[in-house]
N, C-alpha and C positions, 0 to 999 in steps of 0.2 A: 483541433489536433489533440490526439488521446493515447496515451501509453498502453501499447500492447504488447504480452500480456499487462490487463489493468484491471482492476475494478471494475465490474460490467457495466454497474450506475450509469458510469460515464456516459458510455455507448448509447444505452439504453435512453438517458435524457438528450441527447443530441437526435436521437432518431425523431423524439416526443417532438422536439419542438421544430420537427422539419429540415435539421440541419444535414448534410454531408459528413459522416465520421472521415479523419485521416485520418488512422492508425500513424504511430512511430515507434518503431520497433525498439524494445530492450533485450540487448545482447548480453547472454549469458557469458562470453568471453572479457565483455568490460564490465564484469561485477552489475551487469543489469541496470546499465545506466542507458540512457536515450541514444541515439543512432542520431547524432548530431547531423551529418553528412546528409541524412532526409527529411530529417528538420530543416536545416538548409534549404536544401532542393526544394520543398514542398510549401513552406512558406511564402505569403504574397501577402497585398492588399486585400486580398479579399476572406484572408484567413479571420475569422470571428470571434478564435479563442484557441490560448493553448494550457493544455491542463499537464500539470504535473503533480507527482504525487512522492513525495522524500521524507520520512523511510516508505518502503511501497509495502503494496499488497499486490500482488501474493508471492513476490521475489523476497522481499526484504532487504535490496539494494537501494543505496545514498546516492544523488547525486551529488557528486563533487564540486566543491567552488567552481574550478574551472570548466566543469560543465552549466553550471547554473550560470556563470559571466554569459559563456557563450549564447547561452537561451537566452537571458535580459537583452544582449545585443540584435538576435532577433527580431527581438517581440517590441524593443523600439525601434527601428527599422524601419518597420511596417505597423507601429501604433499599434500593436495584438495583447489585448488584453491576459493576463496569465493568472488562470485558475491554483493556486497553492495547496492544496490538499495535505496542509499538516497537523494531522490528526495523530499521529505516530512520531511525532519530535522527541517527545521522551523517551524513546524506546532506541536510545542509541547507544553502541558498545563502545563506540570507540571515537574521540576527537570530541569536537564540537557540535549540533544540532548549525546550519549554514540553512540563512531562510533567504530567497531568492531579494528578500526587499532591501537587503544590503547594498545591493548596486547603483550606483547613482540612475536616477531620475528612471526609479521602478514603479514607487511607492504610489504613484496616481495612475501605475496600468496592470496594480496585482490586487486580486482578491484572495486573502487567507480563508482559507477553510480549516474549521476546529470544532473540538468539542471535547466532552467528560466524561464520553465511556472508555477511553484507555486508560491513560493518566491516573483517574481517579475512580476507576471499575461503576461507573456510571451504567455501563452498557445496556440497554431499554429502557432506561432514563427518558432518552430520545431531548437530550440539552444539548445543544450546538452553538456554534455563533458564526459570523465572519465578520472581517474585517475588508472596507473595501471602500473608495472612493465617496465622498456625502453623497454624491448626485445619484450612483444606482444605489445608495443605503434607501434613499426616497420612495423610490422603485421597487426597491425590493418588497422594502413593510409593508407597500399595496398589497402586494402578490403574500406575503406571508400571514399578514392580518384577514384576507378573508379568506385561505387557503385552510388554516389551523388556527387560527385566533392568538393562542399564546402558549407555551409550554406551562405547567402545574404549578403555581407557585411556591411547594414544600419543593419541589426539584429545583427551583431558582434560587430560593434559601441557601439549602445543599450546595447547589456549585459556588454562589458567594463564599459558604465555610471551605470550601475545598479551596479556591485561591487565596485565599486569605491564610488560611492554616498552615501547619507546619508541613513540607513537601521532604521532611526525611524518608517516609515510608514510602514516597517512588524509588526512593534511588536504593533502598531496600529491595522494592518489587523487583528494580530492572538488574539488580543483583542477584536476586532467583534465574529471571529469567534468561541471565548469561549463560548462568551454569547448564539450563534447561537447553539451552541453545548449542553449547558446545557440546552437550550429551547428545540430542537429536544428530546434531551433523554426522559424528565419530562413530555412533549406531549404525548409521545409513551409510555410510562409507564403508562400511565390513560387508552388508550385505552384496551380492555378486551380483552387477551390471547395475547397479547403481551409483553415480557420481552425485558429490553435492558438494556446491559451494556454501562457505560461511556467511551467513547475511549478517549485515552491519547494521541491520534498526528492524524494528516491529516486534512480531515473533509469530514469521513463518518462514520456513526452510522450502525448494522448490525444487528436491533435484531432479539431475536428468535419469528417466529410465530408460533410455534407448539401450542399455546393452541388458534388457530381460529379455527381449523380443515381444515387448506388449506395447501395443498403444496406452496413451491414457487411461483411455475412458476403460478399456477393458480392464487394466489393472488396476485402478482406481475401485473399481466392480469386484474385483475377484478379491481382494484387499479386505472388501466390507461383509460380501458373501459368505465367506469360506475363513476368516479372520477374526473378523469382526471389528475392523479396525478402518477408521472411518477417516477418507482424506477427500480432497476434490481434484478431480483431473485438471491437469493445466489447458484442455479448449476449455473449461469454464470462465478462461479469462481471456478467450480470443482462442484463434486459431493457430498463431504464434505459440501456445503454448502446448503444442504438441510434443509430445517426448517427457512431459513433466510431471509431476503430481505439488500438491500444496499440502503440506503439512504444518496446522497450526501445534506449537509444544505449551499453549496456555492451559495446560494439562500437568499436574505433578509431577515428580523427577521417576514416582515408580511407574508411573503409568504410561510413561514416555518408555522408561525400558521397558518393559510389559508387552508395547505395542511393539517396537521392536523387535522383541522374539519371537513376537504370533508373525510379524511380516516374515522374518528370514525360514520360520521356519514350514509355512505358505508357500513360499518361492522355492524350496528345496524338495516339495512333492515330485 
């Protein structure tokens, strides 16, 4: 079970290894959180895995405590392993970072997923880690040791200094990137038949354009065409994301306005 819109990865390894995708839809009316109610319904014995991903991509919606209780109660239930995909913990504006392994008798049915290209602008690094039960840790380094042998050892150095070192200069970064955040959204929000909500972690904005009269992909297209201004349609992340576009703002404050005025003044031909 896979967050749609999600990450395509997701889908994409579940298909590799023969598995059944369930999508679980994230509702843009509850800040893009999980469709608890089909999680619910959908859930059994036979379900293999449930992935989640807090802050996301390409929403940049949190799951809430009380949403993350609910999935733990889930996922033990029915013994369902749960994928944590927190790659984006840092990149949160407001409250606490809440990891699903808080909840009594999680911590032997969740795998964390992480790594150092956010956090620490690692990005093609390709330094990762998880954290997950000893028995599939065994398992894994089968599969990972003759898959890739080992990541570089000057990048395994690098990530040691990175946790170890001083972490002012995130809360720095994620201090840009608020401002970057709150200028993306209040941009897009002027423009005409576009709505956008505020994302609470990552940094990318998703809004709706259903009132341009363009599907995605077409505006997505005419955007980059005629613009020059480069975002990704929301079917990139499913089908669910129809009416959307993905706007990363890991792009400077002028370049965000910039894009900005090439979109509104594209959409005003």
């Amino acid at each position: 079970m896979a967050p749609r819109p999600g990450f395509p990865i997701y889908e994409s390894v579940i298909n590799f290894v023969g598995g059944v995708p369930v999508p679980i839809p994230l509702r843009e009316e509850s800040g893009f959180g999980f469709d608890l109610d089909v999680l619910e319904r959908k859930a059994s014995a036979r379900t293999k895995l449930i992935i989640i991903n807090s802050p996301q991509n390409p929403t940049g919606g949190v799951l809430e405590p009380e949403q993350l209780g609910r999935i733990a109660e889930i996922a033990k239930r029915y013994r369902i392993p749960v994928l944590a995909d927190e790659i984006y913990k840092s990149f949160l504006y407001d409250g606490e970072f809440a990891s699903i392994t808080r909840f009594p008798g999680m911590k032997d049915l969740v795998i964390i997923l992480d790594g150092f290209s956010k956090a620490y602008a690692m990005t093609g690094w390709r330094l990762g880690y998880g954290v997950m039960p000893a028995p599939l840790a065994q398992v894994l380094a089968k599969l990972q040791t003759n898959a890739v042998s080992c990541t570089a050892s000057f990048t395994q150095l690098a990530g040691i200094q990175a946790l170890k070192g001083d972490h002012t200069p995130i809360d720095t970064m994620v201090a840009e990137f608020r401002k970057r955040r709150d200028a993306i959204v209040e941009g897009l929000r002027q423009i005409p038949g576009f709505k956008c909500a505020r994302p609470q972690g990552a940094f990318y904005v998703f809004p709706n354009i259903t009132g341009t009269g363009y599907g995605a992909k077409a505006l997505a297209d005419r955007l980059l065409d005629e613009a020059g201004v480069a975002c990704l349609s929301g079917t990139a992340f499913g089908e669910w994301g129809e009416g959307h576009l993905r706007f990363s703002y890991a792009a400077s404050l002028e370049n965000i306005q910039e894009a900005l005025r090439r979109i509104k003044a594209c959409l005003a031909k």
